[in-house]
C-alpha positions as CSV (number, residue, x, y, z in Angstrom):
1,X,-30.6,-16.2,-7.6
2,X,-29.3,-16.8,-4.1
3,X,-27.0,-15.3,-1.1
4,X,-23.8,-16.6,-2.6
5,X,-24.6,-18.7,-5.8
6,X,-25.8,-16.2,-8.3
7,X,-26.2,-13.3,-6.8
8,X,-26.7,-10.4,-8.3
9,X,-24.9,-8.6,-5.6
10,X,-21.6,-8.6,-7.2
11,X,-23.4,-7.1,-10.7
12,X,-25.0,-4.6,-8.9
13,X,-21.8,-3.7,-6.7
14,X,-19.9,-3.1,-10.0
15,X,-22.1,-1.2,-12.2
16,X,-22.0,1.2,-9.4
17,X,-18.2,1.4,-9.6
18,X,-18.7,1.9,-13.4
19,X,-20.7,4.4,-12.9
20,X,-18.2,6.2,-10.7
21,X,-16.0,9.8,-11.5
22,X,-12.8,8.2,-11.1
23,X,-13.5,4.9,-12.7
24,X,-10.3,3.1,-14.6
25,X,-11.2,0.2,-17.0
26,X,-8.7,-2.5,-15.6
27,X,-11.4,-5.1,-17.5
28,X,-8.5,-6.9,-19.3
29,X,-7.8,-9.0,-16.1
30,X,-11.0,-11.1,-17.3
31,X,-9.1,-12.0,-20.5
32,X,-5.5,-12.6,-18.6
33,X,-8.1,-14.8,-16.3
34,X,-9.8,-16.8,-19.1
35,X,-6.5,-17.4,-20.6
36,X,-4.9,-18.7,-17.4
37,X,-7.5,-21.3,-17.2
38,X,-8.3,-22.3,-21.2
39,X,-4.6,-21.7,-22.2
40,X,-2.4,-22.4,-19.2
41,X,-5.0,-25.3,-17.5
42,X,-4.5,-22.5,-13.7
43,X,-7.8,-23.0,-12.1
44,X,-7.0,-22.1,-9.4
45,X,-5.8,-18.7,-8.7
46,X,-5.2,-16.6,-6.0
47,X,-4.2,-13.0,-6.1
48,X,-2.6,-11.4,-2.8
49,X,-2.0,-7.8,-2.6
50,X,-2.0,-5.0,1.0
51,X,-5.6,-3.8,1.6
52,X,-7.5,-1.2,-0.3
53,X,-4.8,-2.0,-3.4
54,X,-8.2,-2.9,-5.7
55,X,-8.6,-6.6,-4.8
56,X,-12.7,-6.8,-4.1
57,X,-12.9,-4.7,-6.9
58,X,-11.7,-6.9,-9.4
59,X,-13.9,-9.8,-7.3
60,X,-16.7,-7.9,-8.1
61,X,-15.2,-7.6,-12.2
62,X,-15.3,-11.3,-12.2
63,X,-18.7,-12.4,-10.4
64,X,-20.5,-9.6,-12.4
65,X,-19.1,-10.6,-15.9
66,X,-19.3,-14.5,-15.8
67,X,-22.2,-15.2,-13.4
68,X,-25.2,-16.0,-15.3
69,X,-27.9,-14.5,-13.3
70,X,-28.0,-10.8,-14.6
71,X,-27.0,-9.2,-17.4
72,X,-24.3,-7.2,-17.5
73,X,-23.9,-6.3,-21.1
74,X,-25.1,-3.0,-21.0
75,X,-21.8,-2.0,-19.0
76,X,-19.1,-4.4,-19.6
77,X,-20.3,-3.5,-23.6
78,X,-18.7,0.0,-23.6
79,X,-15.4,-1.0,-21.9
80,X,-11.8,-2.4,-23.1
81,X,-12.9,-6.4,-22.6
82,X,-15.7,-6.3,-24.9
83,X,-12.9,-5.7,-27.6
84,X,-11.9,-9.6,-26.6
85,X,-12.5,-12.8,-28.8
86,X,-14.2,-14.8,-26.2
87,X,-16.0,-11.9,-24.6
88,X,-19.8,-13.2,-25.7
89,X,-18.7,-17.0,-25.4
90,X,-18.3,-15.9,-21.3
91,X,-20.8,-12.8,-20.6
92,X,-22.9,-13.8,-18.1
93,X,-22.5,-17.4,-19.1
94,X,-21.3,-19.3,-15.5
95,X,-22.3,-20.5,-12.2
96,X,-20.8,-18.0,-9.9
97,X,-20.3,-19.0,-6.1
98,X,-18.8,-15.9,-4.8
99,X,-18.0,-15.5,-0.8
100,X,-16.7,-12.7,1.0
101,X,-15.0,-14.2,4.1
102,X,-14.9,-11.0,5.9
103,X,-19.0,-11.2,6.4
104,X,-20.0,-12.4,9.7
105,X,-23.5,-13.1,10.9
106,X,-25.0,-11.0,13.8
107,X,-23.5,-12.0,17.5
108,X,-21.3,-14.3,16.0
109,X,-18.9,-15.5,18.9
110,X,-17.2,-18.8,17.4
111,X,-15.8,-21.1,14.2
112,X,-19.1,-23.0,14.1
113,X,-21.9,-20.6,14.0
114,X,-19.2,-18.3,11.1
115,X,-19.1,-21.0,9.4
116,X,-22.4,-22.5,9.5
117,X,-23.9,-19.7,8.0
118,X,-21.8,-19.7,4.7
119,X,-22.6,-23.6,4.4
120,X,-26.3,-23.2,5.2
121,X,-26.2,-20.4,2.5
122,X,-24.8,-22.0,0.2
123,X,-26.8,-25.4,0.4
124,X,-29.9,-23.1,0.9
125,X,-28.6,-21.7,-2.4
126,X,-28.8,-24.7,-4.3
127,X,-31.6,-26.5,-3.0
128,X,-33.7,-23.6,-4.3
129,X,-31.7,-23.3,-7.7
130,X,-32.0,-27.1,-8.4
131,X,-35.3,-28.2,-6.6
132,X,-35.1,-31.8,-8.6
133,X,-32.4,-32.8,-6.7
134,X,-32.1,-33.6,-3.1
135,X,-30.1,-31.2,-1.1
136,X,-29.7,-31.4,2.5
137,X,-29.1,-28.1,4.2
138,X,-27.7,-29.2,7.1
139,X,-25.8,-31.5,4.8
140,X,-21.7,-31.0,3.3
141,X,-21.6,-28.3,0.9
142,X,-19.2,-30.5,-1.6
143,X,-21.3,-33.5,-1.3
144,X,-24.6,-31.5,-2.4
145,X,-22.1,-29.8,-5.1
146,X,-21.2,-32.9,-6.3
147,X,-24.8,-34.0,-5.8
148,X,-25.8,-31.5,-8.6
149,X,-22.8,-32.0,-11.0
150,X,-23.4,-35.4,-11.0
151,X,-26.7,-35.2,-12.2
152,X,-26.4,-31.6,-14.5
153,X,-22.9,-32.0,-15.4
154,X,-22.6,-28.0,-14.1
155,X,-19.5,-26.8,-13.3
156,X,-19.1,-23.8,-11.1
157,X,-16.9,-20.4,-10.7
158,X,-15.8,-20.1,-7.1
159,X,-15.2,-16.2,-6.3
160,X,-13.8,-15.8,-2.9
161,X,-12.8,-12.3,-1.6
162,X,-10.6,-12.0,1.1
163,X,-10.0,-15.3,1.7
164,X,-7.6,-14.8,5.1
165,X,-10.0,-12.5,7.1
166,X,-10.3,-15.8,9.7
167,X,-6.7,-15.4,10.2
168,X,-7.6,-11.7,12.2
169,X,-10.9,-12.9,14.2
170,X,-10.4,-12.9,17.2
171,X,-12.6,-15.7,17.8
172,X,-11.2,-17.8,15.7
173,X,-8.5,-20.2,17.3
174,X,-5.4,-21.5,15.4
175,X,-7.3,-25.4,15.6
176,X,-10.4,-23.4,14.2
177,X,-7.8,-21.9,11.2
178,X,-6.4,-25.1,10.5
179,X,-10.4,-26.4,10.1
180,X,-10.9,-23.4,7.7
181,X,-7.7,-24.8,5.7
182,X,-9.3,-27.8,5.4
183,X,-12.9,-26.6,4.3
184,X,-11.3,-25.0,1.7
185,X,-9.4,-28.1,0.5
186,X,-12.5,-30.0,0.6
187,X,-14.2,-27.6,-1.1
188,X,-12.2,-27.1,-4.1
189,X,-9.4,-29.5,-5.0
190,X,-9.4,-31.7,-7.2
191,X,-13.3,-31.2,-7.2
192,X,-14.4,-32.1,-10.7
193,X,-17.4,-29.0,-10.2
194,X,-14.9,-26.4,-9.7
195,X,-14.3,-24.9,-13.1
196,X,-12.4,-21.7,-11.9
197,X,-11.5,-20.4,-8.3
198,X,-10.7,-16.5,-8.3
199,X,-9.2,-16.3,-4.5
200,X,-8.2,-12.3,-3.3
201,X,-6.5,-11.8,0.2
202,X,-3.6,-10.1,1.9
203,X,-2.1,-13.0,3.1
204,X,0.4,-15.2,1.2
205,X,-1.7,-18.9,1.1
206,X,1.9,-20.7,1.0
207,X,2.5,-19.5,4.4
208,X,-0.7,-20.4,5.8
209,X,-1.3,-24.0,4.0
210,X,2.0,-25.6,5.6
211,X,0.4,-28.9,3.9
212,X,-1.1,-30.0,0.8
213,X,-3.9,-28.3,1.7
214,X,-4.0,-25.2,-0.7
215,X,-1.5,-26.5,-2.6
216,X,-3.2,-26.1,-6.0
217,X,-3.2,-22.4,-6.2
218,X,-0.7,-20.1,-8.1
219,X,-0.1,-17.0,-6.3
220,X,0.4,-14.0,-7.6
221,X,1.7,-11.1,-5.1
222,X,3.2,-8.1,-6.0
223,X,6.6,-8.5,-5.3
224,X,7.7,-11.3,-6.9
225,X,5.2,-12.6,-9.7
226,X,5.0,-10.3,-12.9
227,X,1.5,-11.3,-14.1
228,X,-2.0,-9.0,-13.3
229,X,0.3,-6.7,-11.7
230,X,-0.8,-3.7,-13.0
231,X,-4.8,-4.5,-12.3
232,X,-4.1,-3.7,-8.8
233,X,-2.9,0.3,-7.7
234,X,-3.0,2.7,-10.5
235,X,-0.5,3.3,-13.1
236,X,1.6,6.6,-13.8
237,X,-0.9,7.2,-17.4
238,X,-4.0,5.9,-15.3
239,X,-3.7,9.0,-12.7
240,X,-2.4,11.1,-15.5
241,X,-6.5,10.5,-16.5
242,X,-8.2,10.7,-13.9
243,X,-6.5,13.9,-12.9
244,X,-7.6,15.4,-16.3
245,X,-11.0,14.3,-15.3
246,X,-10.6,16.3,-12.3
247,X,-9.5,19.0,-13.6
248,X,-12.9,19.0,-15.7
249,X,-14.7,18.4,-13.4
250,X,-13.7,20.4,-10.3
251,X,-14.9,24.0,-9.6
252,X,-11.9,24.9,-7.6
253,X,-8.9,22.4,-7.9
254,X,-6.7,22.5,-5.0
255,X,-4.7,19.2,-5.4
256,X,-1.6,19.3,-8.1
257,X,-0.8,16.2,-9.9
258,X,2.7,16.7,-8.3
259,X,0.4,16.5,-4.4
260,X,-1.0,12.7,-6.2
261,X,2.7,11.8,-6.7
262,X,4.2,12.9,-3.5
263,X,1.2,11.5,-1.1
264,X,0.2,8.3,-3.3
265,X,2.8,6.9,-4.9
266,X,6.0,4.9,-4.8
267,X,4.9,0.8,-4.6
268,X,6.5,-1.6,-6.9
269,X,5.2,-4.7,-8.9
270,X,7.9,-7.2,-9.3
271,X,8.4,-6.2,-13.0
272,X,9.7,-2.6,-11.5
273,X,6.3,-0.4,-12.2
274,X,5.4,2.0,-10.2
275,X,2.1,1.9,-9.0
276,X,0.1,4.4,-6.9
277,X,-2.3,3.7,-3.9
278,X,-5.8,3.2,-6.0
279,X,-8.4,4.1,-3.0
280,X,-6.1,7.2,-2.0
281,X,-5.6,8.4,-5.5
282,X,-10.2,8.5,-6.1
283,X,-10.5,10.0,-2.4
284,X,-8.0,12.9,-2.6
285,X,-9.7,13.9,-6.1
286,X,-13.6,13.1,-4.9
287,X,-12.9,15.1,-1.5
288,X,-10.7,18.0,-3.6
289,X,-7.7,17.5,-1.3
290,X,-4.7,15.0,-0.1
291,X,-4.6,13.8,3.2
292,X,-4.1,10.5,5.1
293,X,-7.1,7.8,3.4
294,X,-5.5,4.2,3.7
295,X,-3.8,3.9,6.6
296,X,-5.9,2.3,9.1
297,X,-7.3,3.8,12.7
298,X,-4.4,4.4,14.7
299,X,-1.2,7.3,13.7
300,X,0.9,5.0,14.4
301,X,0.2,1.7,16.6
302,X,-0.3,-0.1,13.2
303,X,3.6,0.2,12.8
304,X,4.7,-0.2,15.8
305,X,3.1,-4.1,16.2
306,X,5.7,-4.9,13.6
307,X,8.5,-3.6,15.0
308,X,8.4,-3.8,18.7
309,X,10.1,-7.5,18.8
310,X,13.1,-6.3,17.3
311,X,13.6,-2.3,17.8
312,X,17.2,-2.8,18.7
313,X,18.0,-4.2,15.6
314,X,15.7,-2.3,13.0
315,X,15.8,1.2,14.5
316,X,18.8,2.8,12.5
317,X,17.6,1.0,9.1
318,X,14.0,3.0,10.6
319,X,16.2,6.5,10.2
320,X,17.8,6.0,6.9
321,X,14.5,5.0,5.6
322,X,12.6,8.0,6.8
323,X,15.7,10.0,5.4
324,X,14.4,8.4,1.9
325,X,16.9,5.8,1.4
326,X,16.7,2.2,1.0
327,X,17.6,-0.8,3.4
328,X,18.6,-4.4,2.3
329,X,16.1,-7.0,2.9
330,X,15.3,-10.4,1.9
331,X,12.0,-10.4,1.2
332,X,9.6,-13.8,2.0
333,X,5.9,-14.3,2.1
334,X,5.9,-13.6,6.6
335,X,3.1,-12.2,7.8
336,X,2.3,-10.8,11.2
337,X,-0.5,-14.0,12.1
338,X,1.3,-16.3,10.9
339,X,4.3,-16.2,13.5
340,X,5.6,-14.2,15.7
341,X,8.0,-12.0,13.5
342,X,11.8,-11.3,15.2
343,X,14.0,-11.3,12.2
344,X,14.4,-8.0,10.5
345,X,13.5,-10.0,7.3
346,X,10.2,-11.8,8.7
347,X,9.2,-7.8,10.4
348,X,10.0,-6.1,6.7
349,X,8.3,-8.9,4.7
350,X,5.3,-8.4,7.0
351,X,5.4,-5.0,6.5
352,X,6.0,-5.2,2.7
353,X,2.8,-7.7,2.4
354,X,0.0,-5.2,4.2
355,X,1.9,-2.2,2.2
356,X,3.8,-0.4,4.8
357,X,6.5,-0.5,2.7
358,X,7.2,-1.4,-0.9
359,X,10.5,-3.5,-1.8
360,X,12.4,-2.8,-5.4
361,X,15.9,-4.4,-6.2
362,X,16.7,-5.9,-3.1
363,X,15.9,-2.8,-0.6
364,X,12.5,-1.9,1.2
365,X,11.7,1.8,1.2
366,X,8.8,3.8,2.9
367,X,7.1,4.3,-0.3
368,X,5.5,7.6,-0.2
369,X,4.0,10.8,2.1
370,X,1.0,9.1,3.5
371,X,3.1,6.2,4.7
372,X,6.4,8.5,5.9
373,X,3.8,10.4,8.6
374,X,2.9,7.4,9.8
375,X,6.5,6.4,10.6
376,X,7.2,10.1,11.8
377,X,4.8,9.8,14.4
378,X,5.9,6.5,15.4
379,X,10.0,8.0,15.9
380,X,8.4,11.0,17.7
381,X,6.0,9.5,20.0
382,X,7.1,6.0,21.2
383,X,9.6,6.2,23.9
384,X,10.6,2.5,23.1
385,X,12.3,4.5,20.4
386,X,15.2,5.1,22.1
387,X,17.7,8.2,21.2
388,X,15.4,8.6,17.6
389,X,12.3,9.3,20.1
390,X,14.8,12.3,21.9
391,X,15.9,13.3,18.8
392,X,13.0,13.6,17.1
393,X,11.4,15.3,19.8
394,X,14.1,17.6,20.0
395,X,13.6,18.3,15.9
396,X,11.4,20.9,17.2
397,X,13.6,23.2,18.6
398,X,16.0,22.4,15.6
399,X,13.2,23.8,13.1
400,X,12.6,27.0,15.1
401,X,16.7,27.8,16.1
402,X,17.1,28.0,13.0
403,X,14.3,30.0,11.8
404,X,15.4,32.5,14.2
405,X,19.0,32.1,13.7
406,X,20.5,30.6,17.0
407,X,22.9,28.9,15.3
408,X,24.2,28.1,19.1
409,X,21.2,25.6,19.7
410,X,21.8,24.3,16.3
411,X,25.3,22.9,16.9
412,X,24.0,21.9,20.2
413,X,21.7,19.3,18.4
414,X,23.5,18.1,15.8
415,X,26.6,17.5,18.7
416,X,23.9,15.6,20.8
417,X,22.8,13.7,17.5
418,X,26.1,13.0,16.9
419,X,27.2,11.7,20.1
420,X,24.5,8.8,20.1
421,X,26.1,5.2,20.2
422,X,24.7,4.7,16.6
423,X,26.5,4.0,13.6
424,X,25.2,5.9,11.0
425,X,26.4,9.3,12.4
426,X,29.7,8.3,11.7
427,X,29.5,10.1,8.6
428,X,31.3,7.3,6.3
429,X,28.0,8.3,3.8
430,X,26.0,10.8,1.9
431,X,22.9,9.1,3.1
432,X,24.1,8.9,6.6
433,X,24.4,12.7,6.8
434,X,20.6,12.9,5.1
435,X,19.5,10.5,8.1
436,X,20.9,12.9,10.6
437,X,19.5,16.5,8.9
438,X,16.2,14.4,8.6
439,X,16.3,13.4,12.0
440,X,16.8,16.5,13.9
441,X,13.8,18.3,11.1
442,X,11.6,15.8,11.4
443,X,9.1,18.0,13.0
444,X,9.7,20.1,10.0
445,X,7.4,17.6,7.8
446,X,4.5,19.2,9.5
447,X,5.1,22.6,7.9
448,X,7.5,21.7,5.5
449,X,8.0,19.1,2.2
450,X,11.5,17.9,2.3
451,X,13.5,17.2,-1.0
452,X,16.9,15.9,-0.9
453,X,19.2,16.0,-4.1
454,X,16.9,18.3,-5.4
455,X,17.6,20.5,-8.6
456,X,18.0,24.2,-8.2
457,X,19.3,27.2,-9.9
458,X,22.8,25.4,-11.8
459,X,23.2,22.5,-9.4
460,X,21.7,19.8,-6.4
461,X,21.3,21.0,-3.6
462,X,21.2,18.9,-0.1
463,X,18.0,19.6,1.0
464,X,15.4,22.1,0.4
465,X,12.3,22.6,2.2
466,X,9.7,23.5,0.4
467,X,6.8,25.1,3.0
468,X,3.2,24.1,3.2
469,X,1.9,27.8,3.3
470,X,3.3,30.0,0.9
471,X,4.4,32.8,3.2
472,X,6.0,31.2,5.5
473,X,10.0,30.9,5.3
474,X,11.6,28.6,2.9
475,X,15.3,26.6,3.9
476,X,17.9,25.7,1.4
477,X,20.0,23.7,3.1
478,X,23.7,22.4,2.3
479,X,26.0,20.1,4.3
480,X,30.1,20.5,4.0
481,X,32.0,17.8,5.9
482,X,35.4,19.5,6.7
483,X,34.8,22.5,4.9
484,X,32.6,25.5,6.3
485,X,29.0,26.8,7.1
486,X,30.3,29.9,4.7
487,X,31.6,27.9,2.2
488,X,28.1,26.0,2.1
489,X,26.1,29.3,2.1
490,X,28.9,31.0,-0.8
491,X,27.8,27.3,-2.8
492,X,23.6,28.4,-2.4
493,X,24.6,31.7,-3.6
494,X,26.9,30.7,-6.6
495,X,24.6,28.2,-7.7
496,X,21.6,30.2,-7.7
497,X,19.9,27.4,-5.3
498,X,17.3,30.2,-4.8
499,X,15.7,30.1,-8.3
500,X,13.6,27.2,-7.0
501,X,11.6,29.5,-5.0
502,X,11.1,32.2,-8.0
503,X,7.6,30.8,-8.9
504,X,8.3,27.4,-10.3
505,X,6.7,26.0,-13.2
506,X,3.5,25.5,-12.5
507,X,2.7,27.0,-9.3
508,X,0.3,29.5,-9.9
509,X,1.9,32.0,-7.3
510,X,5.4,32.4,-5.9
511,X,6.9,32.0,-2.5
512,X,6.6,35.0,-0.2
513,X,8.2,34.5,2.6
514,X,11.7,34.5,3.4
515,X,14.8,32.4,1.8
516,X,17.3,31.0,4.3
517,X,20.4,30.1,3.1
518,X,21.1,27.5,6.3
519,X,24.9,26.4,5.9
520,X,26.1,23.1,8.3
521,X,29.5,21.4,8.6
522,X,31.2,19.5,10.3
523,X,34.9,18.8,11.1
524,X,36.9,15.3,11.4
525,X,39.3,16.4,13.4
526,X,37.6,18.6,15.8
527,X,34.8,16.6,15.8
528,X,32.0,19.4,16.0
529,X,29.3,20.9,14.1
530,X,29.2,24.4,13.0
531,X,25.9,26.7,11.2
532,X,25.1,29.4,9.5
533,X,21.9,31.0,8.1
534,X,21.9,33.6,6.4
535,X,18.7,35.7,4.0
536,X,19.0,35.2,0.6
């Protein structure tokens, strides 16, 4: 029992997540892991997804069910593995090794003394473990590994979590990262004592390892490799569960599965399943409300780093995507520390990797409401922004004209919107005109869920905007390009848009406030905007 060879740290760590509300049994990876290494001959594997997506989790799975030092049966008994073939041959069975790179010893200011104490440990680690044997502390870690094999013929599982956390130290220089790259190849290739390494990170290794050095792992992220995809970020039928388990559980329930769907959802695995944001998901149920729980320290900075090397380029595919829609990309394994990003491909592939966005059939999108606010305050409070900064800003005076009618102001946006040197208020598209309406409402998203193409009453309408509070006023809202603002209301009213609002199924109490039918259109040949809102 040591600090990083069998310890029982990772055992301990996981029966406490077992013993959790909100716990899903995702312990089928372990066989998908054994087979990868007894079937396949992959030894080396390293699983990449963005942060908070489940990854030291699983690291914890692994060390707690194959290292040797404590058993583990009494939980890994009642759960899906223990169903498996070879689940006794490998209980508790192995050598485990497992180092979380993100730990750093007290004042530590350099590469040497960071490093230093994970070699120390780990020689430390088998000098007690293996006391017949000489073992130099001060010594190579791979030597006194070898040391051991050589005369025990033990092999040993290698566990590291989070493998790349030297790439964001800001002590650590790029020389000192290149080192790293090497410990790790000295380490672990072609090292007869390695019998398995399980490697999580956020960073893609191929990127980092520009050699040989790494060059023995598979790597599985999430957008392009199939396998263990959906061990990390919850499944549709997984939050279906643990919703019922809130439900049971929960004196007063005030999130809706439909608030988990909105807020959480919308990543993609490379086989097309949706997944939902796992540490989100548990901490919208445990705290009995949704609200903002992955998305670092700052509203918006985090964003902005991406994009601020390119805004000329990126800030109209930035509108369409925060008016739902998709925008082409070609997606490669770039990350922020590994170059400086200037491509609109290297700044969305960053972005895709630490789960800003999520990429599905050739198009990145802003995958759900906890990532869109973070985009909305980055439109309405960065200057650098351009005319999206001024119109977003002037989105709220759009959201209260037309609460109070002045159809005037209205028209007087949507001409100033329209009059920008950007291309997609040229109209050419349906989604161009949702960019624009989403654009001048974007303040709206404080008070307001927006729905485009939604279905109401016999029909789709444009956009309907669902409030937060159930008094307030809600907007149906169609666009008519060379028609009228009447014709667009006589459409709400024909199609009995308004139905949606009539207590829909499920809500446990109706709408109360007022029903604005808001009509906009604009014309070709005159080339202005006209509005109309009217009660329903």
């Amino acid at each position: 029992m040591g600090r990083y060879l069998n310890s029982t740290v990772p055992c301990e760590t996981w029966k406490q997540i077992v013993g959790t509300r909100f716990f899903v049994d995702k312990t089928q990876m372990l066989a998908e892991v054994l087979n990868a290494v007894e079937v396949d001959g992959q030894k080396y594997l390293c699983i990449t997804r963005p942060r908070r997506f489940g990854k030291s989790v699983m690291a914890n799975m692994i060390g707690a069910f194959l290292g040797k030092v404590s058993d583990s049966s009494s939980v890994f008994n009642h759960l899906s593995l223990a169903e498996n073939e070879n689940y006794e041959r490998h209980l508790n069975q192995h050598n485990v090794i497992f180092i979380d790179f993100s730990r750093v010893s007290r004042d530590c200011s350099n590469y040497e003394q960071y490093m230093k104490r994970i070699q120390d440990g780990i020689n430390q680690d088998l000098k007690e473990a293996y006391e017949e044997i000489s073992i130099e502390v001060s010594g190579t870690v791979w030597d006194n590994l070898l040391a051991v094999f050589e005369k025990t013929k033990e092999t040993f599982v290698f566990v590291i979590d989070e493998w790349d956390a030297v790439f964001h130290m800001p002590f650590i220089t790029r020389d000192k990262q290149q080192e790293y790259l090497m410990f790790l190849k000295n380490l672990l290739k072609d090292q007869i004592y390695v019998e398995l390494t399980y490697m999580t990170g956020v960073l893609p290794v191929a990127k980092y390892s520009s050699g040989s050095e790494l060059n023995m792992f598979v790597e599985y992220d999430m957008t392009v490799m199939e396998r263990f995809s959906s061990y990390f970020g919850f499944t549709e039928r997984e939050v279906d569960r643990l919703f019922a388990v809130y439900l049971k559980t929960t004196k007063r329930p005030k999130v809706t599965r439909d608030d988990l769907k909105i807020w959480y959802d919308g990543y993609h695995t490379a086989s097309g399943e949706r997944l939902y944001n796992p540490r989100s998901v548990v901490c919208a149920l445990s705290n009995n409300q949704v609200a903002n729980y992955w998305t670092g320290s700052g509203p918006y900075d985090e964003i902005f780093f991406y994009v601020k090397n390119n805004i000329d380029d990126i800030l109209d595919d930035l509108v369409l995507m925060v008016a739902g829609g998709g925008v082409e990309a070609e997606i490669q394994n770039y990350a922020a520390v590994s170059m400086e990003l200037n491509t609109k491909d290297e700044i969305y592939s960053a972005m895709v990797i630490y789960g800003l966005l999520t990429y599905t059939d050739g198009e990145v999108f802003i995958p759900n409401k906890e990532l869109m606010d973070k985009f909305q305050e980055l439109l309405m409070n960065k200057e650098s922004m351009g005319y999206v900064y001024r119109l977003a800003n002037a989105s709220k005076r759009m959201l209260a004209a037309t609460l109070c009618g002045d159809t005037d102001t209205m028209a007087e946006i949507l001409e100033y919107a329209h009059n920008t040197e950007s291309p997609i208020f040229s109209y050419n598209s349906e989604i161009e005109l949702s960019a624009v309406v989403n654009l001048v409402y974007l303040a709206a998203r404080d008070k307001y869920r927006l729905e485009r193409e939604d279905k109401a009453g016999k029909g789709y309408v444009d956009f309907i905007f669902y409030p937060e509070r159930k008094n307030s006023d809600a907007l149906i809202l169609e666009l008519k390009v060379g028609s009228t603002p009447d014709d667009a209301i006589a459409q709400i009213k024909n199609k009995d848009y308004a139905l949606r609002f009539k207590g829909r199924l499920g809500e446990k109490q109706a709408y109360t406030g007022r029903i604005l039918a808001v009509g906009i259109s604009y014309s070709k040949k005159t080339k202005k905007h006209s509005c109309k809102v009217e009660i329903l």
